[in-house]
NUKE-640615 format. One record per atom (N, C-alpha, C): residue in one letter; x negated, y, z negated. Coordinates in steps of 0.1 Angstrom, whole numbers, padded with zeros to 4 digits, always signed. Layout:
<recs>
AXYZ;...
</recs>
This chain:
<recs>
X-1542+1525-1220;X-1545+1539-1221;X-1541+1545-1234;X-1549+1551-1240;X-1545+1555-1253;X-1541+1572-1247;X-1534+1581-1265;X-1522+1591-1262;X-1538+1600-1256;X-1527+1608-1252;X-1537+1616-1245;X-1535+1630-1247;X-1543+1641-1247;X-1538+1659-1258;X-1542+1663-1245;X-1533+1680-1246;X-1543+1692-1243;X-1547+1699-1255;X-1561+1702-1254;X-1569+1715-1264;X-1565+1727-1259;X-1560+1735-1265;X-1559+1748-1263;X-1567+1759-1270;X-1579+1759-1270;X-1587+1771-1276;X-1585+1786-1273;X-1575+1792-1287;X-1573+1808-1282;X-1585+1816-1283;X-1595+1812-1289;X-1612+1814-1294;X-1619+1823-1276;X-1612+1810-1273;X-1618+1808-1256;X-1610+1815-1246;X-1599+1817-1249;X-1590+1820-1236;X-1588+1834-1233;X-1592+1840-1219;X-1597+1853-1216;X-1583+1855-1212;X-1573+1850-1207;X-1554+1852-1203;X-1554+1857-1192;X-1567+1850-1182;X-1566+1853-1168;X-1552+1848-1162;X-1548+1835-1169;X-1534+1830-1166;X-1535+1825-1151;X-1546+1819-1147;X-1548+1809-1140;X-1544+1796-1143;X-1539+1795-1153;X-1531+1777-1158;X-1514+1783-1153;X-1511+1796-1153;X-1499+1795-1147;X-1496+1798-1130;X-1509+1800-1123;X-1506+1801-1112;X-1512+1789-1106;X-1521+1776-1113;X-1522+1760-1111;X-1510+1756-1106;X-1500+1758-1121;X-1489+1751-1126;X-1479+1752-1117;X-1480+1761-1109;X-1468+1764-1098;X-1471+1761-1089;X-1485+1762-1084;X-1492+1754-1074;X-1484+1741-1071;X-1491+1732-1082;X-1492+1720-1078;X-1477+1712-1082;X-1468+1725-1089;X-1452+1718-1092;X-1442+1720-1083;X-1448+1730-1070;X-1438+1738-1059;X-1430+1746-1067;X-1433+1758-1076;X-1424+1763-1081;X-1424+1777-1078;X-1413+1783-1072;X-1418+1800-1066;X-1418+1803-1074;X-1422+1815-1075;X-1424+1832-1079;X-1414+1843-1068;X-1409+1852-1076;X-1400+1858-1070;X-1410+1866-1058;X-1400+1869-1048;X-1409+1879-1036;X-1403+1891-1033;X-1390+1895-1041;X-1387+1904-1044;X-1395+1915-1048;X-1396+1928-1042;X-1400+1939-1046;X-1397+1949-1065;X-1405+1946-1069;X-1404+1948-1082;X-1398+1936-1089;X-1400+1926-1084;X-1388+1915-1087;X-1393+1912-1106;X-1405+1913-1108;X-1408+1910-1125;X-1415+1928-1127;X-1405+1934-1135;X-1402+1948-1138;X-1414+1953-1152;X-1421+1963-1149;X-1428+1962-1161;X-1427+1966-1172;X-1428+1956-1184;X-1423+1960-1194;X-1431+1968-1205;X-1444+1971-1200;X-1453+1977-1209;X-1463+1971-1215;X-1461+1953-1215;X-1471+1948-1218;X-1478+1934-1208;X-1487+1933-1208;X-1498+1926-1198;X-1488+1914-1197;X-1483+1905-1205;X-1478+1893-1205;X-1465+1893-1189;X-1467+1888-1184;X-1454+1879-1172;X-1453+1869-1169;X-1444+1861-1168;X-1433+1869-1169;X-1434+1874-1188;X-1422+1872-1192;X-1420+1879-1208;X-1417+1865-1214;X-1408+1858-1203;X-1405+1846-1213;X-1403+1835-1201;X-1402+1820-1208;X-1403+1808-1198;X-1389+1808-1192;X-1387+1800-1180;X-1377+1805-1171;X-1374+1790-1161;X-1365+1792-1153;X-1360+1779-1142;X-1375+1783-1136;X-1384+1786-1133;X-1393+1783-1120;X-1409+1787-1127;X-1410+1789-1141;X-1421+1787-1150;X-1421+1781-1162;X-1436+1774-1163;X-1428+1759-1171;X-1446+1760-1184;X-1449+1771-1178;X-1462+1777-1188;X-1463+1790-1187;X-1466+1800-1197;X-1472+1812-1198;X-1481+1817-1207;X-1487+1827-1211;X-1495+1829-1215;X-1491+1843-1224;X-1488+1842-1237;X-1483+1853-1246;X-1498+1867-1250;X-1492+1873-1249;X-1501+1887-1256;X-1494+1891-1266;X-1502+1891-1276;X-1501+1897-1289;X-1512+1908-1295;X-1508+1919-1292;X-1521+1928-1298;X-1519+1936-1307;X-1527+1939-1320;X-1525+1939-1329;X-1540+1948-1338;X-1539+1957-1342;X-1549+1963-1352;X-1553+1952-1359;X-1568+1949-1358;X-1576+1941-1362;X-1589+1947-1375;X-1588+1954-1378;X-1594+1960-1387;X-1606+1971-1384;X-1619+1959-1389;X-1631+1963-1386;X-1635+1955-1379;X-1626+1948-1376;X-1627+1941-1358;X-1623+1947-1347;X-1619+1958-1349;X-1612+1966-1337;X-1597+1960-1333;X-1594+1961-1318;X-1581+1951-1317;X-1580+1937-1313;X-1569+1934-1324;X-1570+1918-1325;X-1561+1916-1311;X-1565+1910-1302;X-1557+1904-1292;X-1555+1885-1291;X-1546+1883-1299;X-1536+1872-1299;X-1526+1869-1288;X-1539+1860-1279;X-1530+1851-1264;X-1524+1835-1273;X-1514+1835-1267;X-1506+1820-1271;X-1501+1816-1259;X-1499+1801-1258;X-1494+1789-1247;X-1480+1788-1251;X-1471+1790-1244;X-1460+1791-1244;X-1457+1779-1234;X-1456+1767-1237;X-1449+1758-1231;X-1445+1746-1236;X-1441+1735-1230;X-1437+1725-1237;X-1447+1713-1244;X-1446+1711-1259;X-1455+1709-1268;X-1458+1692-1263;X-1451+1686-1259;X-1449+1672-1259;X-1453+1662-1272;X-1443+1666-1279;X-1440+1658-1292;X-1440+1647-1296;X-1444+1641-1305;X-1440+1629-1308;X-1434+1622-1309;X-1425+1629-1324;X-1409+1629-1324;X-1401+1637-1313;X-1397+1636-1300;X-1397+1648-1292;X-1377+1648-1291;X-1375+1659-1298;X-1362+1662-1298;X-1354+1656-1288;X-1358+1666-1278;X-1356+1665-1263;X-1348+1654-1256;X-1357+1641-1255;X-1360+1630-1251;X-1346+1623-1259;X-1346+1625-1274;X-1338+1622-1282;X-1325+1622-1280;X-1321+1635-1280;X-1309+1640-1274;X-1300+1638-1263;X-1311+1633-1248;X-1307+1632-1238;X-1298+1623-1233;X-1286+1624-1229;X-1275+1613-1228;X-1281+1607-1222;X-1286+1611-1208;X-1290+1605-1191;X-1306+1596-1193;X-1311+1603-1201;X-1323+1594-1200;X-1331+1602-1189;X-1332+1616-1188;X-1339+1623-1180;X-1353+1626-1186;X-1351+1628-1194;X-1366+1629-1206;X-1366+1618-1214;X-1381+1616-1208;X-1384+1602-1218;X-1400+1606-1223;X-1405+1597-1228;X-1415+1597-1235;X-1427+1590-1227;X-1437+1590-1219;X-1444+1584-1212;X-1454+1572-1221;X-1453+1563-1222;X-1455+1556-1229;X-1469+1553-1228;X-1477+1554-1221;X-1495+1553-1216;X-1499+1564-1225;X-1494+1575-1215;X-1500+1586-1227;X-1496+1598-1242;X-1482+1594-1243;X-1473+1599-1253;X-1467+1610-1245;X-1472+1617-1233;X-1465+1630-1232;X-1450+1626-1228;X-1440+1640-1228;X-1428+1642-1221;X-1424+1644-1209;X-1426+1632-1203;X-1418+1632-1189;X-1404+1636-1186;X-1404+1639-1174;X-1386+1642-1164;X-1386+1637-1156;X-1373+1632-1152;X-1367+1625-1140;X-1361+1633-1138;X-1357+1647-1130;X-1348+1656-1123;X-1336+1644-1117;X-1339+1640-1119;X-1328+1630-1104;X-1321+1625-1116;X-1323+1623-1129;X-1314+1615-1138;X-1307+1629-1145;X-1308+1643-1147;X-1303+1651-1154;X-1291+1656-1149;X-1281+1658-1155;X-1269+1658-1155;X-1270+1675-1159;X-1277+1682-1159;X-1276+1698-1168;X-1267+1700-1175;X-1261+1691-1188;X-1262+1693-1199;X-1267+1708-1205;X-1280+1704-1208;X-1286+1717-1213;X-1288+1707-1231;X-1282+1697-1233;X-1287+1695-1249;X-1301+1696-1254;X-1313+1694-1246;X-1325+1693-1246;X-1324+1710-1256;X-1322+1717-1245;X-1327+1735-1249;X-1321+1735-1261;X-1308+1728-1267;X-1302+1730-1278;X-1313+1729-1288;X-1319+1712-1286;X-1325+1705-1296;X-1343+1713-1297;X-1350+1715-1286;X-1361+1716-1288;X-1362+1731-1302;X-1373+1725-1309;X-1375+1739-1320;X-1385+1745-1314;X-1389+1746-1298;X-1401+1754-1295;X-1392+1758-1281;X-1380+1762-1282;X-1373+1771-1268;X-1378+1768-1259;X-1382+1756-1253;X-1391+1755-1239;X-1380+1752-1229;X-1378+1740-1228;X-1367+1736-1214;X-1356+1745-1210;X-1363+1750-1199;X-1355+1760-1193;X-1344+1758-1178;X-1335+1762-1178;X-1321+1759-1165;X-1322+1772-1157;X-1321+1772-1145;X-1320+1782-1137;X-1307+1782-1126;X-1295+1788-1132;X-1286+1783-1123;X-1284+1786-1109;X-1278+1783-1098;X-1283+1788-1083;X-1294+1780-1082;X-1303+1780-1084;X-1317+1777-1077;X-1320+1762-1087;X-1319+1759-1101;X-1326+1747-1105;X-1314+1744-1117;X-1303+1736-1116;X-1295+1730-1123;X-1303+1719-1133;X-1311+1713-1124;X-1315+1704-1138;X-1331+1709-1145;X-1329+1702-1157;X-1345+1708-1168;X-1354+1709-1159;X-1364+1721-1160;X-1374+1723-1158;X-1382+1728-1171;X-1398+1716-1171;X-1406+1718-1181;X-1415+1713-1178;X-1428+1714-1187;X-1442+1713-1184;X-1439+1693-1185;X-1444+1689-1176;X-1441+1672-1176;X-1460+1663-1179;X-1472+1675-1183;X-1479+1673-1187;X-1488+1669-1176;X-1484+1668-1164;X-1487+1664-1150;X-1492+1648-1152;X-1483+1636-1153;X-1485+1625-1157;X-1488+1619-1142;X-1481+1626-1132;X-1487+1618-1119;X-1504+1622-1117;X-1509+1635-1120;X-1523+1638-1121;X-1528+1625-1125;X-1526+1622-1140;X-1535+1619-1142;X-1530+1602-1147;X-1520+1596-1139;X-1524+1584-1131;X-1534+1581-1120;X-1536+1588-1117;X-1543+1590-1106;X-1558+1594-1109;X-1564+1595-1126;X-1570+1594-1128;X-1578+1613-1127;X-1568+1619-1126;X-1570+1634-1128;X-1567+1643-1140;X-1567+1655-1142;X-1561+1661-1155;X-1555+1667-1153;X-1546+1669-1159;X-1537+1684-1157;X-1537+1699-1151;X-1535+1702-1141;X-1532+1712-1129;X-1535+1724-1138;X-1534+1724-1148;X-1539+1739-1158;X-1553+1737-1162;X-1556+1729-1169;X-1568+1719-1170;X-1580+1725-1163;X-1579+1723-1152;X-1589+1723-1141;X-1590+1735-1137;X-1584+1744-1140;X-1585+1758-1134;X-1592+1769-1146;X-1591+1762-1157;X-1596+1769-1169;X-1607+1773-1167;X-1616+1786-1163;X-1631+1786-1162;X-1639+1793-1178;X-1631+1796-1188;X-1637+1795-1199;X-1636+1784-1207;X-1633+1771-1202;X-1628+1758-1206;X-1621+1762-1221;X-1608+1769-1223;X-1601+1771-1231;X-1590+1761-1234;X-1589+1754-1221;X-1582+1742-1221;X-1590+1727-1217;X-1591+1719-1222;X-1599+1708-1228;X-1587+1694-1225;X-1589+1685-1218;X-1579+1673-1217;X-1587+1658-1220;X-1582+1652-1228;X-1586+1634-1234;X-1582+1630-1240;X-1585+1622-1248;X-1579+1613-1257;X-1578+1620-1271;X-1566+1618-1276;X-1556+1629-1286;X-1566+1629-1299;X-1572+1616-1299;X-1581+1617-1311;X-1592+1627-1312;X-1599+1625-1301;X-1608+1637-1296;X-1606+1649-1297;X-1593+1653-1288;X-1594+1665-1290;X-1589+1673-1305;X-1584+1666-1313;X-1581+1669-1326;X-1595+1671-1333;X-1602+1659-1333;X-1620+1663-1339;X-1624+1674-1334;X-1622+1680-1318;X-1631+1689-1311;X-1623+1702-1320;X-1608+1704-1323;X-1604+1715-1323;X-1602+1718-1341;X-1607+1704-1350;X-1613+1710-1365;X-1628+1712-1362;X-1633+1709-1355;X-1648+1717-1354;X-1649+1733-1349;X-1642+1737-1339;X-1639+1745-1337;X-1635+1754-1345;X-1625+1751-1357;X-1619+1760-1367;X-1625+1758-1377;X-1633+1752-1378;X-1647+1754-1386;X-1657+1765-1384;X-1659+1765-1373;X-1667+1776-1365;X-1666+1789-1365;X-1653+1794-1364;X-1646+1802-1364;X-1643+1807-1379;X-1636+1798-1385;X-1643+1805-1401;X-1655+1808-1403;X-1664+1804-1402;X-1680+1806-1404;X-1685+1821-1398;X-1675+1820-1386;X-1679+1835-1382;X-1669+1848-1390;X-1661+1845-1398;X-1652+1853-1405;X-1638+1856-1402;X-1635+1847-1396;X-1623+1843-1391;X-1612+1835-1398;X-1613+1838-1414;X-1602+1831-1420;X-1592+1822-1417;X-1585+1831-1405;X-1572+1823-1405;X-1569+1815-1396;X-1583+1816-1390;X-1585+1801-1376;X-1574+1792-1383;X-1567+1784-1376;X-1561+1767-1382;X-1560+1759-1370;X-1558+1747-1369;X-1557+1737-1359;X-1541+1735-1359;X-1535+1735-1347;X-1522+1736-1347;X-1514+1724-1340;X-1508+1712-1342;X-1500+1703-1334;X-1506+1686-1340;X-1512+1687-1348;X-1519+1674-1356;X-1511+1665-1363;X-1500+1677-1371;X-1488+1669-1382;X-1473+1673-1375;X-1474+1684-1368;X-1460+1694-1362;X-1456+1679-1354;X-1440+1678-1356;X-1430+1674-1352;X-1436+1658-1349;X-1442+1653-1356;X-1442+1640-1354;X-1464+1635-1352;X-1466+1649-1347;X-1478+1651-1339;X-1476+1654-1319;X-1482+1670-1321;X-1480+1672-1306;X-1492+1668-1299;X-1489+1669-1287;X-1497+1668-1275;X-1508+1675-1267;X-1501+1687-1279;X-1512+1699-1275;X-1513+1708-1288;X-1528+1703-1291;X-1534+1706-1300;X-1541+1717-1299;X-1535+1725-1306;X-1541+1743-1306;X-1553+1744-1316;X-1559+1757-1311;X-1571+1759-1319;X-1567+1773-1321;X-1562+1781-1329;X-1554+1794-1333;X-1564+1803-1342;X-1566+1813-1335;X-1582+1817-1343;X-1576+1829-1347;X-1561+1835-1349;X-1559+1845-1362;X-1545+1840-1368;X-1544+1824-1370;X-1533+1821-1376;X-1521+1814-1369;X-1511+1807-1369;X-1498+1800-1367;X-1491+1817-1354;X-1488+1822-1367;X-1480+1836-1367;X-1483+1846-1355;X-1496+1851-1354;X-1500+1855-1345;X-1500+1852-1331;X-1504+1839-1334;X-1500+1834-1317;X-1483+1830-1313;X-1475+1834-1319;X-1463+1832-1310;X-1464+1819-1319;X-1463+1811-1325;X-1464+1798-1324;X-1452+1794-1339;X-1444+1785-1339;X-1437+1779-1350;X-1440+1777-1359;X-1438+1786-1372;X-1446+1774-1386;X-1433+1763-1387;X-1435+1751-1392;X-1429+1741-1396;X-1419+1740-1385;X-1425+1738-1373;X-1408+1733-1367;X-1400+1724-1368;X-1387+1722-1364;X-1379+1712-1370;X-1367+1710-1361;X-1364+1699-1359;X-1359+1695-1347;X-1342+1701-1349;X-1331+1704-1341;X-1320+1710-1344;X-1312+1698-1352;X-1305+1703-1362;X-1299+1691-1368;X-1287+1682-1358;X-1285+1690-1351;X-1276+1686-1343;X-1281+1674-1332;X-1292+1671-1334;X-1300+1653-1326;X-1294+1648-1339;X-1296+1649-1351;X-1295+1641-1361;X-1277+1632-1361;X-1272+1640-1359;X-1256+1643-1359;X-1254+1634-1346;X-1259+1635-1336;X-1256+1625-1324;X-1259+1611-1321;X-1275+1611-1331;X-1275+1598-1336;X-1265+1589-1343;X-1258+1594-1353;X-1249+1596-1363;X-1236+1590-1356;X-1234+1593-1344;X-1221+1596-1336;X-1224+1587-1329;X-1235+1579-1325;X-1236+1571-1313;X-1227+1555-1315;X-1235+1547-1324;X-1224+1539-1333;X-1205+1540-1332;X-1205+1553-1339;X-1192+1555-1341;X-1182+1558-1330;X-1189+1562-1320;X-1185+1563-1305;X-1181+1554-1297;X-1195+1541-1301;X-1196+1527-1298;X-1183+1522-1299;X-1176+1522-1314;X-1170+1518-1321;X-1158+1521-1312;X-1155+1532-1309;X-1143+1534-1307;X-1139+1536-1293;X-1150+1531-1287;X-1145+1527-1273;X-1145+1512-1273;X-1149+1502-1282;X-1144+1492-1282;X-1135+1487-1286;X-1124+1495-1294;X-1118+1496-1301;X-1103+1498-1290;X-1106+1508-1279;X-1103+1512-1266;X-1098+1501-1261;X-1109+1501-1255;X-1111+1484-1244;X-1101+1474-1253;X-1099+1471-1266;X-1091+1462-1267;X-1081+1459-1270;X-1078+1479-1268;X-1065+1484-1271;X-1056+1484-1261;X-1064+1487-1250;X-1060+1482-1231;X-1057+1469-1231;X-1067+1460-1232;X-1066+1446-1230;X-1052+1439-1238;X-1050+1443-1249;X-1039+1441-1259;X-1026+1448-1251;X-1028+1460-1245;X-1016+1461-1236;X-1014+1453-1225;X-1024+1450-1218;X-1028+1443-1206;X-1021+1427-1207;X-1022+1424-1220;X-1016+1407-1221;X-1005+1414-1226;X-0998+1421-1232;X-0982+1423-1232;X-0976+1424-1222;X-0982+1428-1211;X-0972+1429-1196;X-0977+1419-1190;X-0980+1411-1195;X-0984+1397-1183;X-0974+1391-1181;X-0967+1390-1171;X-0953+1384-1166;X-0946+1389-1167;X-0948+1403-1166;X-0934+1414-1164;X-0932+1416-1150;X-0918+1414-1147;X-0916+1412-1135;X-0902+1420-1132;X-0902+1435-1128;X-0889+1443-1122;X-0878+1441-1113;X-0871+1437-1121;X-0859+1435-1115;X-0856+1445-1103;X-0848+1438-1093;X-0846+1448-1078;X-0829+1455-1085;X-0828+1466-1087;X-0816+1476-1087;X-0809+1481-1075;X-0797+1480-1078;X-0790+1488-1067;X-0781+1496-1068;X-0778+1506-1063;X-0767+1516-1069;X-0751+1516-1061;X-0737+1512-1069;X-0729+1514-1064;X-0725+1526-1063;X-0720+1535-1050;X-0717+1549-1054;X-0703+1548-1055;X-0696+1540-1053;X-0679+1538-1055;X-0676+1540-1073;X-0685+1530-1077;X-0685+1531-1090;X-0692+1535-1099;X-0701+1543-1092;X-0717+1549-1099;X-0724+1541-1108;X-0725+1527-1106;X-0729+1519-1114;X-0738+1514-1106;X-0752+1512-1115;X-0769+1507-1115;X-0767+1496-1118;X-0767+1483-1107;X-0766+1469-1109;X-0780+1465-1106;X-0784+1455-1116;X-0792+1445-1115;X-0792+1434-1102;X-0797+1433-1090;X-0797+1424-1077;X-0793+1410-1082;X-0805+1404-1094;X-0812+1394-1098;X-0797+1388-1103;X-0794+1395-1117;X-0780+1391-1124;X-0765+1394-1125;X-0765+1407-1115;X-0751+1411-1113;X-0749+1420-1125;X-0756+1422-1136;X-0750+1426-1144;X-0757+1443-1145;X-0745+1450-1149;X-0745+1468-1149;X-0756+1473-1158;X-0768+1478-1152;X-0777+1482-1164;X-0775+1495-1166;X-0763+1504-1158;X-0762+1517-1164;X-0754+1522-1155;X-0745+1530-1158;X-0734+1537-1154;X-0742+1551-1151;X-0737+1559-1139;X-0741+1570-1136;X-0756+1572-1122;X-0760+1581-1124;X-0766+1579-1110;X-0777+1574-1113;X-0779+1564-1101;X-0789+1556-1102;X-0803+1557-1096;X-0807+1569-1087;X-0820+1578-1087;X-0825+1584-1099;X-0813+1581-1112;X-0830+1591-1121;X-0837+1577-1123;X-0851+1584-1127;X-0856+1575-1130;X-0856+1571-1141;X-0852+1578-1150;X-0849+1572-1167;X-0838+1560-1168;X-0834+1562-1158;X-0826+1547-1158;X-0832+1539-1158;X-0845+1534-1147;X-0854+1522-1143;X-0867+1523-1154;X-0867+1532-1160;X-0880+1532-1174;X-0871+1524-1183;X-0859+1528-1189;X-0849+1522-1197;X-0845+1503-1197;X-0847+1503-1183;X-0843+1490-1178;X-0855+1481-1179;X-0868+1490-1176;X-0879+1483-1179;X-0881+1480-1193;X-0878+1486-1205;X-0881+1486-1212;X-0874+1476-1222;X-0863+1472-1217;X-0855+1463-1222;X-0856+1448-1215;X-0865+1449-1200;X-0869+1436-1197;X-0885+1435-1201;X-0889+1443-1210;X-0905+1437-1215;X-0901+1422-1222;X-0913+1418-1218;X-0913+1401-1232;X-0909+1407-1244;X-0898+1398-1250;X-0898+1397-1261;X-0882+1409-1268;X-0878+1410-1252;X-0868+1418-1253;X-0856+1406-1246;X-0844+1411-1249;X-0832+1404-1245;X-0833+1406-1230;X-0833+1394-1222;X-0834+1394-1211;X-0841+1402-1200;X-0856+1395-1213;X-0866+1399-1204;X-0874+1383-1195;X-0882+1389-1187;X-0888+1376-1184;X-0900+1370-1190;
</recs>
């Protein structure tokens, strides 16, 4: 199986936001049922931002468009599935990995430790924690069990202005420079194709019909330098846990055949006798214990009558 894209045509997309009520669908993810539970903020977009129990949305951007009237700039707010994917990078546990059939970013919930370094590293703010209700990452997983199973992605299918397009990565990259071809032709300058070169090459290849900027979207993202730094650290970590281990083990063979003498306390003469030799290992009371650390410490190997 070769890598596999979503197209996301903003050309096309009316922001009925039926790819986010798919996505919940088929991920079991609530929606609050709280009364007024998502509060209005004045603009069409909800929620406002990605969250523990949504893992796509749909941005509004409206904007004086000239003698175009108003420019309304919808953006896909979810997780890009990278090439180079921070994320995956970062992850101690090995909860995000890279699906190797089709390049996208998989999760293993059951392997996440909530950390949280993913949210550090990603430069597109997606992986989101919901404490109470969803400890470990939640993110768009690209629906990889779909489409083992020879289906497409749960947003995919619900698209009825086909603004979202699913196949093979190469494709949809051809489909979405023809498209921004199109769209300049019609006077739309700042159409560009978005996810082709970003972060290694994403997954989901945008078709951006008033620019990067307008849709919500990253110019130049760049992964946090802090993946760089833990690569950096991994090695040297290495290092010094084995360094550990043979720093134990090296204690471990200095006490081999250390063997504690049985003590006994005279209280007539407050003297700490050795059982073994008869001989006084310490005058005074013979309950502290600094007496018997002392005594040990003088029968290690390599000490005067040690064993």
């Amino acid at each position: 199986m070769s890598d596999k894209a979503i197209l996301f045509d903003t050309s096309r997309c009316s922001a009925c936001r039926g790819c986010q009520v798919a996505c919940k669908c088929w991920n079991d993810l609530p929606s609050t049922l709280e009364k007024n539970g998502n509060p209005s903020t004045g603009s069409y977009q909800s929620p406002m931002d990605l969250n523990g129990t949504t893992r796509i949305l749909i941005s509004f951007n409206e904007e004086a468009g000239g003698d175009k009237g108003v420019k309304w700039a919808f953006g896909r707010r979810s997780c890009q599935h990278c090439t180079d994917a921070a994320c995956a990078t970062i992850c101690p546990a090995g909860a995000i990995a890279k699906h190797e059939a089709t390049g996208l970013v998989t999760v293993d919930e059951s392997k996440c430790i909530g950390c949280q370094y993913c949210s550090t590293a990603c430069p597109f703010d997606v992986p989101r924690y919901q404490e109470g209700l969803r400890t470990t990452v939640n993110k768009c997983t690209g629906c990889v069990d779909r489409i083992e199973q020879g289906r497409e992605p749960a947003c995919v299918t619900t698209c009825q202005p086909d603004a979202l397009v699913f196949g093979d990565r190469d494709e949809m990259i051809a489909l979405a420079h023809e498209r921004a071809d199109f769209l300049k032709a019609r006077g739309y300058e700042d159409a560009v194709v978005y996810g082709e070169d970003e972060m290694g090459g994403l997954h989901v290849i945008q078709v951006l019909k008033y620019g990067v900027a307008a849709h919500g979207q990253v110019e130049n993202p760049q992964a946090n330098p802090v993946v760089g730094l833990t690569q950096i650290m991994k090695p040297i970590t290495g290092a010094v846990t084995g360094l550990t281990v043979a720093g134990l083990a090296a204690m471990f063979a200095l006490g081999v055949g250390y063997k504690r003498d049985k003590l006994a306390y005279n209280p007539e003469t407050e003297d700490t006798i050795s059982v073994d030799t008869g001989q006084v290992v310490k005058h005074g009371d013979g309950q502290d214990e600094e007496t018997v650390m002392e005594h040990i410490t003088e029968n290690l190997p390599g000490k005067k009558g040690g064993n």
